[in-house]
C-alpha positions as CSV (number, residue, x, y, z in Angstrom):
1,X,-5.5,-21.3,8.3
2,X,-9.2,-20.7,8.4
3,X,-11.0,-20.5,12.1
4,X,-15.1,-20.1,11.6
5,X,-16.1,-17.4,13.9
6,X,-19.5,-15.6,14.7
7,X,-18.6,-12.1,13.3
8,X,-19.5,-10.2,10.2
9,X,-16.8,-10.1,8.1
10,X,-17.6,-6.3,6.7
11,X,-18.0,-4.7,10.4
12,X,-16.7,-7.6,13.3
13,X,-19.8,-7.1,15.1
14,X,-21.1,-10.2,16.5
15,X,-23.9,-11.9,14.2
16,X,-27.6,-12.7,15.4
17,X,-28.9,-16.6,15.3
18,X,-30.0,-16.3,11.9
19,X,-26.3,-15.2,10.8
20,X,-27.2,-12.0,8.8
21,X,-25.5,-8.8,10.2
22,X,-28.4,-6.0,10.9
23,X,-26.1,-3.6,9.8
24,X,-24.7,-5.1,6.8
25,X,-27.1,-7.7,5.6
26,X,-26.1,-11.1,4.0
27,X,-22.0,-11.5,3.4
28,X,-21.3,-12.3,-0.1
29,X,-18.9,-14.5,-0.7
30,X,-18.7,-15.1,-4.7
31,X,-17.6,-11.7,-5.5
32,X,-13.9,-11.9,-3.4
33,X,-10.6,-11.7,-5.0
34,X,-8.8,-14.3,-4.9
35,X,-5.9,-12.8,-5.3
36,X,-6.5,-11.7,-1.6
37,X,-7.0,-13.4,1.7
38,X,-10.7,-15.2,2.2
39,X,-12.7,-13.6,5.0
40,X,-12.0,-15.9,8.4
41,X,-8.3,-16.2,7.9
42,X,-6.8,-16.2,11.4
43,X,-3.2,-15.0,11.9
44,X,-0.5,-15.2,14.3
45,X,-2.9,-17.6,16.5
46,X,-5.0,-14.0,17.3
47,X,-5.7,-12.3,14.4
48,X,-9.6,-12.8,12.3
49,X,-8.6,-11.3,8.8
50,X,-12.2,-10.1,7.3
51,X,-13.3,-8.7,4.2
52,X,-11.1,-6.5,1.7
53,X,-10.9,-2.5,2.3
54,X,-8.7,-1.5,0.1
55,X,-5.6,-2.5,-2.1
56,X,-2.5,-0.4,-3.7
57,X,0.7,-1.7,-5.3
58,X,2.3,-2.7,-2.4
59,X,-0.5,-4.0,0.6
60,X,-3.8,-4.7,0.9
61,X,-5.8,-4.0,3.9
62,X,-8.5,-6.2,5.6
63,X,-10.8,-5.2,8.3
64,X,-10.2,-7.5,11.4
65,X,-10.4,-8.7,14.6
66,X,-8.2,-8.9,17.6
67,X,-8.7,-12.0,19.4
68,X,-6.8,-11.5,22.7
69,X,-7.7,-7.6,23.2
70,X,-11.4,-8.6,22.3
71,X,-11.3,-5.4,19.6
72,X,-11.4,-4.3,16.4
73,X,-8.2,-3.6,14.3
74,X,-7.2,-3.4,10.5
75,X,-4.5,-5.7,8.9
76,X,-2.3,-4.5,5.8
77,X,-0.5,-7.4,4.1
78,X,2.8,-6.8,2.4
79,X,1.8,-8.1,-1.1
80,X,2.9,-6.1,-4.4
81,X,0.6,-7.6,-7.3
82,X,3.4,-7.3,-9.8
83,X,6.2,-9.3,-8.0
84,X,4.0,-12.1,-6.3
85,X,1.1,-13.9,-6.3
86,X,-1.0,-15.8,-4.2
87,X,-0.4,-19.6,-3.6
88,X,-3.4,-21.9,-4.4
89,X,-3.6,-22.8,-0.8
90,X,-5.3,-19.2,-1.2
91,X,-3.2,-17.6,2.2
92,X,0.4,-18.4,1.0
93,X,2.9,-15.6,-1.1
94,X,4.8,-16.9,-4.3
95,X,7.2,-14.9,-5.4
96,X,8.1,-14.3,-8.8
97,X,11.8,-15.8,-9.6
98,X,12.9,-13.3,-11.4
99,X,11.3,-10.6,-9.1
100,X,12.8,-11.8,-5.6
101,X,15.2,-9.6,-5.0
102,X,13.1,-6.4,-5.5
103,X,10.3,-8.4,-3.5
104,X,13.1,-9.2,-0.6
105,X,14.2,-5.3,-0.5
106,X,10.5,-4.0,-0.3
107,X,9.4,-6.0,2.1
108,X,12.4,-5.7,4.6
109,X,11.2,-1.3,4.3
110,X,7.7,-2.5,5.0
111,X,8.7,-4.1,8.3
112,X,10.9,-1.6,8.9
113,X,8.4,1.0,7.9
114,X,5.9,-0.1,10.4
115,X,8.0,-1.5,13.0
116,X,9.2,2.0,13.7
117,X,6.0,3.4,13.6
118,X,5.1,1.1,16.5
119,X,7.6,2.1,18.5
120,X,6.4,5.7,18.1
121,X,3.1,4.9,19.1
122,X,3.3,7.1,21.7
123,X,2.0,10.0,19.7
124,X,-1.8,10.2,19.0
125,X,-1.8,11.7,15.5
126,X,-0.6,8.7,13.8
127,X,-2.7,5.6,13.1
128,X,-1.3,3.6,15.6
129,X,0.8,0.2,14.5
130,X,0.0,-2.8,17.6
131,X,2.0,-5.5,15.9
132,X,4.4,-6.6,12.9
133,X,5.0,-10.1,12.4
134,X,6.2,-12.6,9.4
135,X,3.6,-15.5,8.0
136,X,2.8,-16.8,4.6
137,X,6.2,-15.8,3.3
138,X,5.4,-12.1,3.6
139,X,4.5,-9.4,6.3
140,X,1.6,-7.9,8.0
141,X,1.0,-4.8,10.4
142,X,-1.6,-5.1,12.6
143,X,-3.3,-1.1,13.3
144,X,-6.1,0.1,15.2
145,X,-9.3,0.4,13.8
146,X,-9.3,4.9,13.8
147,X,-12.3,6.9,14.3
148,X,-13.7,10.1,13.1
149,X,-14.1,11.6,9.1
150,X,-11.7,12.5,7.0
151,X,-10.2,15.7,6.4
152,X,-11.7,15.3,2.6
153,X,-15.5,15.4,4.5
154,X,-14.1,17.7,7.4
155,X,-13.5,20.5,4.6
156,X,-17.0,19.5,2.9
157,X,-19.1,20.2,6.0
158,X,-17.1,23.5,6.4
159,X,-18.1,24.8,3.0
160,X,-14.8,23.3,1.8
161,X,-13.2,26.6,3.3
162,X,-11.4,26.8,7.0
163,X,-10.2,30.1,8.4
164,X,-6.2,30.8,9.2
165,X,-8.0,30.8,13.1
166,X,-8.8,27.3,12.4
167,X,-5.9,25.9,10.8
168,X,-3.8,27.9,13.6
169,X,-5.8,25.8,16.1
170,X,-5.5,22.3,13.9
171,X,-2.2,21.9,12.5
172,X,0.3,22.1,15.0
173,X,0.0,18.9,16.4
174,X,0.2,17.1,13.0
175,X,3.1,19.6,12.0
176,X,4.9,18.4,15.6
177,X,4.1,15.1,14.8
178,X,5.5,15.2,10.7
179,X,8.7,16.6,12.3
180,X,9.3,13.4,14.8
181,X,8.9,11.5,12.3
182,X,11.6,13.0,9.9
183,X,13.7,12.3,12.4
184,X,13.3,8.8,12.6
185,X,14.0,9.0,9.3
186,X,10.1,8.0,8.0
187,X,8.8,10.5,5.0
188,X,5.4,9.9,4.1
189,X,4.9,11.4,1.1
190,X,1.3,11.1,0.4
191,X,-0.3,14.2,2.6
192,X,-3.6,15.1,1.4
193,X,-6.9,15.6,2.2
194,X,-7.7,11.5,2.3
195,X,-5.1,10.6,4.3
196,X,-5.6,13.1,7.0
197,X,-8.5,11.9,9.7
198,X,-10.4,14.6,11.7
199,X,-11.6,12.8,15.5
200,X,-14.9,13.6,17.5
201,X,-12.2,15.7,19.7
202,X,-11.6,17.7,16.3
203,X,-7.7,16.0,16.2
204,X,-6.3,15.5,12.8
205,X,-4.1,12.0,12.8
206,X,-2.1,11.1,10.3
207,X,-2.8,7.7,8.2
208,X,-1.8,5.9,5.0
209,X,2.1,5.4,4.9
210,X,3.7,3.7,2.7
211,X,7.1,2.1,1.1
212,X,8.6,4.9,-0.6
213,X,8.1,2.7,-4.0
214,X,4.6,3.1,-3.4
215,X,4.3,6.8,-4.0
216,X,7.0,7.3,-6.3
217,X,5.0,7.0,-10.2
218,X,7.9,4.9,-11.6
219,X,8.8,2.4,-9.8
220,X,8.7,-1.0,-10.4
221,X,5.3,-1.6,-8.1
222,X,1.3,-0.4,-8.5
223,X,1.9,3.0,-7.1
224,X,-0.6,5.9,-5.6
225,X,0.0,9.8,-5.9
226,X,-2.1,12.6,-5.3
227,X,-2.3,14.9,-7.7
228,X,-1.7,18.1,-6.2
229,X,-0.1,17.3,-3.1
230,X,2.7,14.9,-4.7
231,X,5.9,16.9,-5.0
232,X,7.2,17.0,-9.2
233,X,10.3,14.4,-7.3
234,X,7.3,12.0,-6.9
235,X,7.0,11.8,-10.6
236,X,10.5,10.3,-11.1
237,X,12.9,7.8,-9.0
238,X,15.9,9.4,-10.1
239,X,15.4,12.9,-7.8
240,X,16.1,12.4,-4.5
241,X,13.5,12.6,-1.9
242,X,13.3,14.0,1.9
243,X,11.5,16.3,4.7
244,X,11.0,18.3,1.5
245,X,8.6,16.4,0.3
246,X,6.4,16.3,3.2
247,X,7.0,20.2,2.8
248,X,5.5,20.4,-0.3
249,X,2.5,18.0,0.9
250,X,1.6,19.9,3.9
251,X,1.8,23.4,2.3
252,X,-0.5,21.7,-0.9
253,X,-2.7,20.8,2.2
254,X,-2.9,24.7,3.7
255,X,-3.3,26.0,0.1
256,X,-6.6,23.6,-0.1
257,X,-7.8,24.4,2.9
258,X,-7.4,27.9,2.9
259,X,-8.3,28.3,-0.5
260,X,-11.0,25.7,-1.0
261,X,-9.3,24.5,-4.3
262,X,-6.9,21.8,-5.1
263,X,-3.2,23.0,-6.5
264,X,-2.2,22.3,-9.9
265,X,-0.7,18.9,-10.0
266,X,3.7,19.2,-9.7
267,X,3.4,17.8,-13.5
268,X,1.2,20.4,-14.8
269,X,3.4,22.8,-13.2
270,X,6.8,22.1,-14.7
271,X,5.1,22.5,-17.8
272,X,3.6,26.1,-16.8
273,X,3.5,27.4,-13.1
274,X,0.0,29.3,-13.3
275,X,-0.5,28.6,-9.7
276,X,-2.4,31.6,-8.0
277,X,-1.2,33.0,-4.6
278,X,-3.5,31.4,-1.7
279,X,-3.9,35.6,-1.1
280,X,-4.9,36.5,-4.2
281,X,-7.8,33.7,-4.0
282,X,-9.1,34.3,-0.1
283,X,-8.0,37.7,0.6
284,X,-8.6,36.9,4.6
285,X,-5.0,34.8,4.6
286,X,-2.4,36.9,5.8
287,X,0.7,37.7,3.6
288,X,3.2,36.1,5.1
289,X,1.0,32.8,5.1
290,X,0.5,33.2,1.8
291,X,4.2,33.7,1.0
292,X,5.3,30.7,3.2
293,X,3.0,28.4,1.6
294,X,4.2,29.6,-2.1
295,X,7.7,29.1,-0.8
296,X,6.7,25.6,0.1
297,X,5.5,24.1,-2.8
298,X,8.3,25.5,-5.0
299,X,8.6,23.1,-7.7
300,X,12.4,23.0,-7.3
301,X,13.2,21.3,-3.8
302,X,16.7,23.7,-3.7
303,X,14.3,26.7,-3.5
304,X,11.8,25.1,-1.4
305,X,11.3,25.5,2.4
306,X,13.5,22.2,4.0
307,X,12.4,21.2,6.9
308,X,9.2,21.0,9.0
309,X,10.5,23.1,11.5
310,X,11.7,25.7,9.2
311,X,8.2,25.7,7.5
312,X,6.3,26.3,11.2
313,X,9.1,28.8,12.2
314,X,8.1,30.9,9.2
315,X,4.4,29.9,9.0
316,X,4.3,31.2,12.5
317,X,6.5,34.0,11.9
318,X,5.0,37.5,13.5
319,X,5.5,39.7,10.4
320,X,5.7,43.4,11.2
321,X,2.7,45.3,11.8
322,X,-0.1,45.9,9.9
323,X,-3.1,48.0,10.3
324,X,-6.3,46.8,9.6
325,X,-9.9,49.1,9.6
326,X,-9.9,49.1,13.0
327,X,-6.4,50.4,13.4
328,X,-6.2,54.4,13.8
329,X,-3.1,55.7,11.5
330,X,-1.5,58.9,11.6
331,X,-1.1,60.7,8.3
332,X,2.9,61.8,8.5
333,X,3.3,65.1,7.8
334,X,5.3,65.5,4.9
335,X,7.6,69.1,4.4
336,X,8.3,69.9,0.4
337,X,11.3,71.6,-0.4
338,X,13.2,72.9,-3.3
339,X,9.9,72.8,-5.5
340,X,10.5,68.7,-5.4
341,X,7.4,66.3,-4.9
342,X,6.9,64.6,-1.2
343,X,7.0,60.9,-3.0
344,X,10.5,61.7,-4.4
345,X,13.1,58.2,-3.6
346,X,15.5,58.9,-0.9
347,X,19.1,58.9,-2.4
348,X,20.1,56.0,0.3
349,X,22.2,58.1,2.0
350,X,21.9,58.9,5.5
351,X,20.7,62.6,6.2
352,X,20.3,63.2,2.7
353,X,17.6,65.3,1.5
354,X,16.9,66.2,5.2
355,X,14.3,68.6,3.9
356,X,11.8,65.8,3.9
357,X,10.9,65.2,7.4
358,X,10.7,61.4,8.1
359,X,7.0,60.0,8.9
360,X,5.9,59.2,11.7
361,X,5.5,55.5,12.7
362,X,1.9,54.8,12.7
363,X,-0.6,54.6,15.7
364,X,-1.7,50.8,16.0
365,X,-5.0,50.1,17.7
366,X,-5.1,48.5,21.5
367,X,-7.1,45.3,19.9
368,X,-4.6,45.2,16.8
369,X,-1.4,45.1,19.8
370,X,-3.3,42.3,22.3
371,X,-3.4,40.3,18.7
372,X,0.2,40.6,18.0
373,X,1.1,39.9,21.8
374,X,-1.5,36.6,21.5
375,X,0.4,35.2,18.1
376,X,3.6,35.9,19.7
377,X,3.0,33.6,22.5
378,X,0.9,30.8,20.6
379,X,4.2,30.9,18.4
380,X,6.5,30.5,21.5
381,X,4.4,27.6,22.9
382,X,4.5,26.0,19.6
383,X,7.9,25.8,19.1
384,X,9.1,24.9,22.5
385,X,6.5,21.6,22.8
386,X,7.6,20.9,19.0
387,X,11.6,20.6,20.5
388,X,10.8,18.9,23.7
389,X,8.7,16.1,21.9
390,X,11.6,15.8,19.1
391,X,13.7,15.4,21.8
392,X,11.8,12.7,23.8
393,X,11.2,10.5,20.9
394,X,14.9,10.5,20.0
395,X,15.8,9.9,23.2
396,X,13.1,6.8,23.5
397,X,15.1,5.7,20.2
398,X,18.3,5.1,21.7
399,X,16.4,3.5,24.7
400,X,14.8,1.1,22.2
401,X,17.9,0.5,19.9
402,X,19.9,-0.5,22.9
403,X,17.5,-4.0,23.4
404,X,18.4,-5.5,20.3
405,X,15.9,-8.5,19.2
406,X,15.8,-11.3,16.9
407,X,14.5,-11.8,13.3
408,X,11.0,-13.2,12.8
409,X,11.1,-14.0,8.7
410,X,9.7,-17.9,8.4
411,X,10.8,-18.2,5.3
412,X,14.8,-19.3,4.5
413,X,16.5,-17.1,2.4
414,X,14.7,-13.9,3.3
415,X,17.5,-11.2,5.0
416,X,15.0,-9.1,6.9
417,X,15.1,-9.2,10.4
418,X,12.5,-8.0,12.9
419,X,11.9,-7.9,16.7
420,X,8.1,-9.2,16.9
421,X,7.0,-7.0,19.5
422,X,3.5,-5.8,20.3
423,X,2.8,-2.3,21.7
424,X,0.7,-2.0,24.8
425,X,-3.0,-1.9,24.4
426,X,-3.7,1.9,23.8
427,X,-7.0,3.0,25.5
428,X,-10.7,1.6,23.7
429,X,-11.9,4.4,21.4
430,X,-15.6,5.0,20.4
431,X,-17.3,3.8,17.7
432,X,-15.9,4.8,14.5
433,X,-17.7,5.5,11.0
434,X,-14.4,5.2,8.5
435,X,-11.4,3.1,8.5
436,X,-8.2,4.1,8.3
437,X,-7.5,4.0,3.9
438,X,-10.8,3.6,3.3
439,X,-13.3,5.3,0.9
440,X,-17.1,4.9,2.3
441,X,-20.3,6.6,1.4
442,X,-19.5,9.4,4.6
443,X,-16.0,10.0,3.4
444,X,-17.8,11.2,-0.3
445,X,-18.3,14.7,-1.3
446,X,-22.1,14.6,-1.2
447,X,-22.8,17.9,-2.4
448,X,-20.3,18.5,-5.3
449,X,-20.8,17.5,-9.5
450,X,-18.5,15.3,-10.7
451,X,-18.3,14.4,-14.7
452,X,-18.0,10.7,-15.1
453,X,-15.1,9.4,-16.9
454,X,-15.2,6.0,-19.5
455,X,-14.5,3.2,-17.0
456,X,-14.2,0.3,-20.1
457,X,-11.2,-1.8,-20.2
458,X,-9.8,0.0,-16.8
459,X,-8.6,-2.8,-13.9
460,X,-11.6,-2.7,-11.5
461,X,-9.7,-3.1,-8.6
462,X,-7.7,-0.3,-9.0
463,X,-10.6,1.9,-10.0
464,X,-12.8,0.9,-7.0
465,X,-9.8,1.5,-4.4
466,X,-8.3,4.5,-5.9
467,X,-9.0,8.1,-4.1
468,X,-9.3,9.4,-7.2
469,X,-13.2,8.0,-7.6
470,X,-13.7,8.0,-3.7
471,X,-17.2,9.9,-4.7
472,X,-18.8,6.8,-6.5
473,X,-20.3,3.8,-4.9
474,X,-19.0,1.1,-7.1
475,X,-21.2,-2.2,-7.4
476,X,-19.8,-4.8,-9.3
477,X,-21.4,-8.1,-11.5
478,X,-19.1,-10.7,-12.7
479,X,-19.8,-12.5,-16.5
480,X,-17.3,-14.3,-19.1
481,X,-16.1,-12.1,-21.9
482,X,-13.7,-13.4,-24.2
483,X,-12.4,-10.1,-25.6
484,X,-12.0,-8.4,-22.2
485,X,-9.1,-9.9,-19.9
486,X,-10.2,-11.0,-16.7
487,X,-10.9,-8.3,-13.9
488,X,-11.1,-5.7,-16.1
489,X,-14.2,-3.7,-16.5
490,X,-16.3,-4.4,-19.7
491,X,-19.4,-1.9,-19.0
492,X,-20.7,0.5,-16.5
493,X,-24.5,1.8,-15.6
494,X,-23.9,5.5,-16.3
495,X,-22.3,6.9,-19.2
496,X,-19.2,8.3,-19.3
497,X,-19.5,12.1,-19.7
498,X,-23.2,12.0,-17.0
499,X,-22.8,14.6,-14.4
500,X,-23.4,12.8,-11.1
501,X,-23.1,14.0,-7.3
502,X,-20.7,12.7,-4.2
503,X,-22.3,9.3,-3.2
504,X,-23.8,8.0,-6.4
505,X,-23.9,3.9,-6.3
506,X,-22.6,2.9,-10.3
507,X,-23.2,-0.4,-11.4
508,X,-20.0,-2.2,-13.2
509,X,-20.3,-5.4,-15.4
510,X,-16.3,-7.2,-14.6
511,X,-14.9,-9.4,-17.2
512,X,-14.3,-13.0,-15.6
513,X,-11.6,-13.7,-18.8
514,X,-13.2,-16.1,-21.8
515,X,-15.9,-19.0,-20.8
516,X,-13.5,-21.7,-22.0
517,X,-9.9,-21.7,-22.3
518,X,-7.1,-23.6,-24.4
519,X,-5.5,-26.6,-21.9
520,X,-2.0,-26.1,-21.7
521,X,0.9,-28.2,-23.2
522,X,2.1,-30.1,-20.1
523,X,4.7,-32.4,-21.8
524,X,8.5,-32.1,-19.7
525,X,6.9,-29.5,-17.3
526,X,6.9,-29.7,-13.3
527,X,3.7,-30.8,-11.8
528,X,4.4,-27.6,-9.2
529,X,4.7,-25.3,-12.6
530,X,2.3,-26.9,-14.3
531,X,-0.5,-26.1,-12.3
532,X,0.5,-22.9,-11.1
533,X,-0.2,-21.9,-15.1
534,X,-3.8,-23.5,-14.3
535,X,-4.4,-21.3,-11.2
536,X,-3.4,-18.4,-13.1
537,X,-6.0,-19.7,-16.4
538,X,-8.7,-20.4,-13.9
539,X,-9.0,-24.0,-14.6
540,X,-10.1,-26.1,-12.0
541,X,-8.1,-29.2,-11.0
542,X,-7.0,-32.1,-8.9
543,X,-3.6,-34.0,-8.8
544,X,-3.3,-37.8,-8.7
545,X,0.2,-40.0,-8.6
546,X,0.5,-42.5,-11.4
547,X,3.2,-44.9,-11.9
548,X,5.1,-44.8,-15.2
549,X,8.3,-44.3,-16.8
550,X,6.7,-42.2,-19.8
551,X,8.0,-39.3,-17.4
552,X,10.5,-38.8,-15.0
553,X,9.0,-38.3,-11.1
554,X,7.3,-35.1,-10.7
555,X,6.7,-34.2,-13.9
556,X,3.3,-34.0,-15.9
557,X,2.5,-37.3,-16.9
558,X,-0.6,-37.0,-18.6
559,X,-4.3,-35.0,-18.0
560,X,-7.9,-35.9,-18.3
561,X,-7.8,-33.8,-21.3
562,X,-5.3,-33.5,-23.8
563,X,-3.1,-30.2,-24.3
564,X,-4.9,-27.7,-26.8
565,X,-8.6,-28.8,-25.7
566,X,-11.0,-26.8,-24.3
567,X,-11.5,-26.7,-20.8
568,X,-14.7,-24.9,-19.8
569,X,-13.9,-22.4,-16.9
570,X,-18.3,-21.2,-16.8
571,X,-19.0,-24.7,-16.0
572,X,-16.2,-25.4,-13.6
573,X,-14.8,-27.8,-15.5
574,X,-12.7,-30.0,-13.3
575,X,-8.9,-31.7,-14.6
576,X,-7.7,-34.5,-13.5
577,X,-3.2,-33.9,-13.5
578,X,-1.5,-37.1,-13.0
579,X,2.1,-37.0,-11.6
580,X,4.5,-39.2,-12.5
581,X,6.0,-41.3,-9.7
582,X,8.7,-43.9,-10.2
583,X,7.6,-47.5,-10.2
584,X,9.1,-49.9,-7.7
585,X,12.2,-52.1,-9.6
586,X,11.0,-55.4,-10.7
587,X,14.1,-57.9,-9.2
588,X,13.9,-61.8,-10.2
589,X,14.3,-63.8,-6.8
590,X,17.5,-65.2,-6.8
591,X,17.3,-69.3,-7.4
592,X,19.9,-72.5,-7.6
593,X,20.4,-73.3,-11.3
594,X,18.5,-76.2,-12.1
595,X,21.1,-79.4,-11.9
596,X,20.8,-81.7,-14.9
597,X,22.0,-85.0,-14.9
598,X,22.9,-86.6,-18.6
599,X,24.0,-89.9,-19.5
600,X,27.4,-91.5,-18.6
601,X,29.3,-92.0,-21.3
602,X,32.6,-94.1,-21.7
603,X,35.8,-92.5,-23.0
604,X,36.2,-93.3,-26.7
605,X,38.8,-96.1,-27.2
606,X,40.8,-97.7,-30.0
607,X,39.9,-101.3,-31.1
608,X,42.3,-103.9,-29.2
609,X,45.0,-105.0,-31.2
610,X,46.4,-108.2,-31.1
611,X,49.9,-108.6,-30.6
612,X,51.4,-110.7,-32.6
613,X,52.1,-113.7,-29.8
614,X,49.0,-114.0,-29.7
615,X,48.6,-114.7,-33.7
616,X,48.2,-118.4,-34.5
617,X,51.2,-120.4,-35.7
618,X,51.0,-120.6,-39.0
619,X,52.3,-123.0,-41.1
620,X,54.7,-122.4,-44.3
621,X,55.8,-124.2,-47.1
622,X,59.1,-125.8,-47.1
């Protein structure tokens, strides 16, 4: 349902007398999808949905407003493009026949997905899930509205470089937090530098899960990878995936940051592993860094690093001492014998070649030992708050499965069942400049070149939501085009092949589909089919009842146009759909017959004879 409200719809902040946002200007209206939900939807009796942020194959998420906490929040629908669509009512989900299993099994993970999440909210480097709950035949997740920059702009205002210092003081929170949730039994599967958020308190939280058909590139959904953080199992729905994966995600993460440049993508590297040691490239990373990060992203998951808490146990890992410039190193001193070079192999025997005295171990500085005795103890801390918080959350997850609760899915037939439950208010953050899943002009690499590529006949909506273009500044006109399909791009401003920096705004001409369209045959259809195949044409229409036996009840009976005429969709072109309804039975009152009264008539009789006394004496001759 629709509630009017005094809000922008692009930020929530309350709007002046004149009704124009001074920090967005004038909302516009014409350019929505409707294949999403119109700004001013209000859900669950609390919930202000506002304009779209962003969209993938399985959600969509809307910037909205929480109505009972007074705050901001964003709201990601359940709604995967290629096994639904939206009703004309413009806030219901049809689901494709065909498609409902598949839409039935990914929808009960989504309310799984974040339902867990929510009851983990205890942890503050995870976007934090406030509600789940079932309307329009689907399911939304109600999140708070997260502050701070992304990891992507963190590493740009760094010089796209961050010390292993830095990353010693950064990661282990999120590592902590990866490893809870493994076991809970949640994978996320899309670490990278876009879904990583870096607070004002210099936190990193973790945003942007996901179903696991979401980031798998062959599934039956729109999906989302990134490129050198997806593990090669991510390419293909018949390997199996885990805490591996996250494995390979956060050690793609580490080589970026250490190294200032993206891996090869998994892909590229079953073809040909050229990756370069993170060593090699930044010769400040220590070896055994380096090594555990290489051992992390192995393309094979059998030879890769397991677990989270393997990966910090070894990324942590003291190795055994070595000097640096400032460490002072005795030279041993080396006896020859027997005329045979000091650098000759020892046999591997014990007390062999005893002529060649052993050297001595060497002389480490005083600063080089208070280092070692720091790591040591960072590394302890580390791993004793990473098994008490495991520990915790799995023992709030008994606590929790123990209460039981009832399904909330409004719509019969649908198996998944839910405990609606909403998670205490958490404590009001300060303002924010990105959203959670969001690409906006601070989130953009402002000082790099980028080579455009030939947007033409691409889907704009995947284009203008998809990391991969997160430096552009899309801004879209609509126009009829009868050789491009509708929504798909049919020109851009810049050519392909310009070099352009982070931030650039690119203008984008978006095919509306042909200006007039072929009406469709509508003889022995449904009225409910019949102008679902308008809604999905474009064509404008109404729907009367008419009386007749030309069709049977609820079927097409006849349009304002006939089938195969043109219906003009740039003129909004209204059509009238008549639906046939059964006429009343005509019934002849029942009447006496009408009594008729005919002559009487007097039974047919023979002639009277006369007997023969009665005959005259007659006389005879004598």
């Amino acid at each position: 349902m629709k509630k009017k409200t005094n809000l922008c719809m692009s930020c929530m902040k309350e709007l002046p007398p004149d009704g124009v946002c001074p920090v967005c200007g004038p909302f516009d209206k014409s350019s929505r999808n409707p294949s999403y939900l119109a700004p001013e939807t209000f859900l669950a009796g609390r919930y202000t949905v506002g304009k779209l942020i962003g969209c993938c194959g399985e959600s969509a998420l809307y910037i909205g407003f929480d109505t009972v906490l007074n705050k901001k929040v964003t709201v990601r629908e359940y709604m995967p493009e290629s096994l639904c669509r939206r009703e004309k009512d413009g806030e219901g989900i049809a689901v494709k026949p065909e498609k409902l299993p598949l839409y039935k099994t990914y929808l009960a993970e989504f309310i799984e997905l974040h339902s867990t999440l929510m009851r983990s909210s205890s942890t503050n480097c995870i976007q934090t899930v406030l509600d789940v709950f079932s309307e329009n035949n689907t399911a939304y997740a109600v999140m708070d509205y997260i502050g701070g920059i992304s990891l992507k702009s963190y590493l740009a205002g760094c010089g796209e470089v961050l010390s292993w210092e830095q990353v010693k003081d950064l990661f282990p929170p999120i590592l902590t937090t990866l490893s809870m949730l493994h076991s809970l039994g949640i994978i996320h599967r899309g670490i990278s530098p876009s879904t990583i958020f870096v607070s004002e308190k210099n936190e990193l939280r973790l945003i942007g899960f996901s179903i696991s058909a979401a980031r798998t590139s062959d599934s039956d959904i729109g999906y989302e990878v990134f490129g050198g953080y997806a593990a090669p199992e991510q390419y293909s729905s018949a390997r199996r995936n885990g805490s591996w994966t996250d494995v390979y995600g956060i050690s793609a993460l580490l080589y970026r940051c250490l190294t200032g440049i993206t891996p090869p993508t998994a892909a590229e590297r079953l073809a040909e592993d050229s990756m370069v040691e993170p060593m090699l490239i930044n010769r400040n990373i220590p070896k055994n860094v380096s090594d555990v990060i290489i051992k992390g992203m192995a393309p094979e998951s059998d030879n890769r690093i397991s677990t989270i808490s393997e990966f910090v146990d070894r990324l942590f890992e003291q190795p055994a001492p070595v000097t640096d410039s400032s460490a002072e190193i005795a030279i041993p001193n080396v006896k020859a014998a027997s005329g045979k070079s000091s650098h000759m192999e020892n046999n591997g025997k014990n007390g062999a070649n005893d002529n060649y005295a052993k050297p001595s171990k060497p002389v480490i500085s005083a600063k080089a030992k208070n280092q070692i005795k720091r790591d040591k103890i960072k590394f302890i801390v580390i791993a004793s708050a990473l098994s008490l918080i495991i520990l915790g959350f799995l023992l709030a997850m008994i606590i929790t499965a123990s209460s039981g609760g009832d399904g909330v899915i409004d719509k019969p037939g649908y198996t998944a069942q839910t405990p609606r439950a909403t998670a205490p208010p958490p404590p009001e953050k300060s303002e924010i400049t990105d959203i959670a899943g969001v690409t906006s002009p601070s989130d953009r690499f402002t000082g790099e070149t980028y080579q455009l590529p030939d947007f033409k006949n691409t889907v704009f909506s995947t284009v203008s939501t998809s990391s991969q273009y997160s430096y552009l500044v899309f801004n879209p006109t609509y126009e009829f085009n009868s050789e491009i399909e509708a929504g798909q791009i049919i020109s851009q401003s810049i050519k392909e092949g310009t070099f352009v920096t982070g931030g650039t705004e690119i203008g984008v001409v978006v095919s509306k589909g042909p200006e007039k369209v072929a009406l469709p045959e509508y003889k022995d259809i449904l009225a409910e089919d019949y102008v679902k195949q308008l809604a999905d044409l474009g064509i404008k229409y109404r729907t009367e009842e008419e009386e007749t036996r030309e069709a049977e009840e609820g079927y097409v009976a006849r349009c304002s146009k006939e089938a195969g005429e043109d219906v003009s969709l740039a003129e909004s072109e209204e059509i009238v759909v008549y639906i046939a309804k059964k006429p009343p039975e005509t019934t002849v009152p029942e009447t006496e017959p009408p009594v008729t009264t005919t002559a009487e008539t007097l039974p047919e009789t023979e002639p009277p004879v006369e007997s023969e006394e009665e005959k005259p004496a007659t006389e005879t001759e004598p």
